[in-house]
VOBA-1610 file (N, C-alpha, C; in pm, whole numbers, padded with zeros to 5 digits, always signed):
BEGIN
Unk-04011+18636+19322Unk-03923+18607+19209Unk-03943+18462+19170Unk-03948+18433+19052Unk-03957+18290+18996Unk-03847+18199+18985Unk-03851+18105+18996Unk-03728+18009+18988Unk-03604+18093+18883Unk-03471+18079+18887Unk-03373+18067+18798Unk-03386+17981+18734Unk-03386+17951+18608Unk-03405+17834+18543Unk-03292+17853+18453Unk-03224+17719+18409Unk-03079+17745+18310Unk-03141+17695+18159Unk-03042+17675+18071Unk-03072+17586+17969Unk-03008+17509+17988Unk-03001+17355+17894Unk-02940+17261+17958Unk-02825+17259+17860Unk-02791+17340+17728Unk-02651+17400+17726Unk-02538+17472+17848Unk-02635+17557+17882Unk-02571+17652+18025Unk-02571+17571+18117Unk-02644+17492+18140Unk-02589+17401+18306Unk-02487+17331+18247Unk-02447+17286+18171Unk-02338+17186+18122Unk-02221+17289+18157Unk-02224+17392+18092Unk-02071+17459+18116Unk-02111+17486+18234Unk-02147+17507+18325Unk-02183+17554+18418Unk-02124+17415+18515Unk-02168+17337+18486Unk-02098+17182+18573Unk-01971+17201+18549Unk-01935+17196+18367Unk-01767+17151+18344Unk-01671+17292+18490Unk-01728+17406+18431Unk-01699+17481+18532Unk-01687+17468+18687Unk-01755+17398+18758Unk-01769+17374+18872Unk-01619+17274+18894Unk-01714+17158+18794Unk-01593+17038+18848Unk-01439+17064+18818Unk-01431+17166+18740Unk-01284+17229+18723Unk-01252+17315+18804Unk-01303+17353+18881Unk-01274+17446+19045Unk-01241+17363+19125Unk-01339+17274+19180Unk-01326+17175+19266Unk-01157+17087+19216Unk-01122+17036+19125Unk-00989+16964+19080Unk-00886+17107+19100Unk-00924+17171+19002Unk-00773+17262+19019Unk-00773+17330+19197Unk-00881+17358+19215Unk-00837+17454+19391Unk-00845+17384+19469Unk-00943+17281+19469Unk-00908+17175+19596Unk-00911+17041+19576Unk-00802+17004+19490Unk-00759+16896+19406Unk-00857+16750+19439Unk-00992+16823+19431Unk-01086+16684+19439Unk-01194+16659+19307Unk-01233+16546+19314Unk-01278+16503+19154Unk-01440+16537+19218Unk-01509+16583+19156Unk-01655+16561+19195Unk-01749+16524+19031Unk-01855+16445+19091Unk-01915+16421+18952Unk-01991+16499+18890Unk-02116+16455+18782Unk-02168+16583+18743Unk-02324+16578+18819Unk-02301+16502+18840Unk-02428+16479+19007Unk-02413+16612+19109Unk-02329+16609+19161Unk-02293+16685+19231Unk-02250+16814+19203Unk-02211+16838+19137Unk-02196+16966+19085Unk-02289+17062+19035Unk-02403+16909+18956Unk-02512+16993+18977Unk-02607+17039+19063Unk-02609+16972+19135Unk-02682+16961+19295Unk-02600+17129+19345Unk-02463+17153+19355Unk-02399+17291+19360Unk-02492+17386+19272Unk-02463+17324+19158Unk-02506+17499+19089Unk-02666+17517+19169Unk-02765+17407+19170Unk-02895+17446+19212Unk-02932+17476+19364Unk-02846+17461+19438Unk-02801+17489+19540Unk-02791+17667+19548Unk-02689+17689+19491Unk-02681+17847+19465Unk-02744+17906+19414Unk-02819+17848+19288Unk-02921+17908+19187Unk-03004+17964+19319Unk-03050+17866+19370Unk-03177+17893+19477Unk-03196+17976+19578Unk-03077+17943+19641Unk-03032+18008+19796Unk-02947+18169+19773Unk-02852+18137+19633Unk-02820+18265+19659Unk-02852+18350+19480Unk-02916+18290+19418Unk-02947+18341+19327Unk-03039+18487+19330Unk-03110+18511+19398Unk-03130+18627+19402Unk-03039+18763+19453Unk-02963+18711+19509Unk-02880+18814+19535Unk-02765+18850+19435Unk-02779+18764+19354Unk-02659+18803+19170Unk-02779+18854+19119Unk-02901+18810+19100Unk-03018+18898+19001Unk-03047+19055+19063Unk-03086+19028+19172Unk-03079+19151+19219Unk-02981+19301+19179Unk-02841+19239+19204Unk-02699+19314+19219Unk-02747+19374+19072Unk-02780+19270+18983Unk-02772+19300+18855Unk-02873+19399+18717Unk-02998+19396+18816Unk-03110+19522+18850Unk-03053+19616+18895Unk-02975+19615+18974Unk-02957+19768+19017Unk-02832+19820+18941Unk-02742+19712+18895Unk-02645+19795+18774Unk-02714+19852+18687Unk-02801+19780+18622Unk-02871+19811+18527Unk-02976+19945+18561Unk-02978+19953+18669Unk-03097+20099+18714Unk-03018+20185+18729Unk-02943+20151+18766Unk-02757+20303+18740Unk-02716+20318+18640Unk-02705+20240+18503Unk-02679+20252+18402Unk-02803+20347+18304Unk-02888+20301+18341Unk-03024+20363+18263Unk-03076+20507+18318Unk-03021+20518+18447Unk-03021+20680+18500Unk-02918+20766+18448Unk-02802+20685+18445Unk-02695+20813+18411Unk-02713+20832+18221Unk-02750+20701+18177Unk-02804+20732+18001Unk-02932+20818+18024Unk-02982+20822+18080Unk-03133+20921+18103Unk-03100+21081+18137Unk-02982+21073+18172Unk-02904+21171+18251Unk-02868+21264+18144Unk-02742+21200+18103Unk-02718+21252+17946Unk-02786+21285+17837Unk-02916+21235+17824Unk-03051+21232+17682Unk-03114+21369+17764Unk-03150+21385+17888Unk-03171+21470+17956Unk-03086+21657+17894Unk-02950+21620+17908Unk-02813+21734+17908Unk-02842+21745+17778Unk-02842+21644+17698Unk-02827+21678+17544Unk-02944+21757+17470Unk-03065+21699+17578Unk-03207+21806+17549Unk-03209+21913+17488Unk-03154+21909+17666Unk-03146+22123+17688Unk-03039+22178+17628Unk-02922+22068+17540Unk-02863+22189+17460Unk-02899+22209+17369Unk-03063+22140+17309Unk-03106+22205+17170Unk-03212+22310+17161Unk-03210+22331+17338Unk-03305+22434+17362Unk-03265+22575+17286Unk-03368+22649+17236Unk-03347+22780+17175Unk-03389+22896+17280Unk-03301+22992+17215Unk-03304+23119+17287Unk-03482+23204+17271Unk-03521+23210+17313Unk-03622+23283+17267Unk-03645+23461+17352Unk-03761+23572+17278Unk-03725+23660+17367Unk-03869+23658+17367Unk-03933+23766+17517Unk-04070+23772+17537Unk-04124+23920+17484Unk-04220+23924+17431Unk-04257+24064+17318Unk-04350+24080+17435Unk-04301+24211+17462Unk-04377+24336+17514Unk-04369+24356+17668Unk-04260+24273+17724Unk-04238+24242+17822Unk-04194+24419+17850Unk-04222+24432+17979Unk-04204+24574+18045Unk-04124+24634+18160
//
């Protein structure tokens, strides 16, 4: 798998986000140094395991729509009869 890579719109909320966890839940100030050092931290170490999770929603979602295109097939299947059958 290749790096996670953000945009540097998305890492910004992605910091403001952080450093607003860190103040409101454990009433400490952190900078945007650090926070970013967090997000790439996780990007790295546990980022494959959110991409992953998120492949396989997506492979359950696309089976059970495959599922249904499948059902809806066979209800436009026609009756047919076999001539000369004995």
């Amino acid at each position: 798998m290749s790096k996670i890579e953000f945009s540097k719109a998305e890492k910004e909320i992605m910091t403001q986000k952080v450093k607003r966890y860190f103040q409101d839940e454990l009433n400490e100030d952190i900078g945007n140094f650090d926070a970013e050092f967090l997000i790439d931290f996780f990007a790295e170490e546990m980022g494959g395991f959110f991409y992953n999770r998120g492949l396989y929603d997506a492979e359950t979602m696309i089976a059970e729509k495959v599922s249904e295109i499948s059902d809806q097939l066979l209800q436009l299947e026609k009756p047919v009869s076999v001539v000369g059958k004995a």
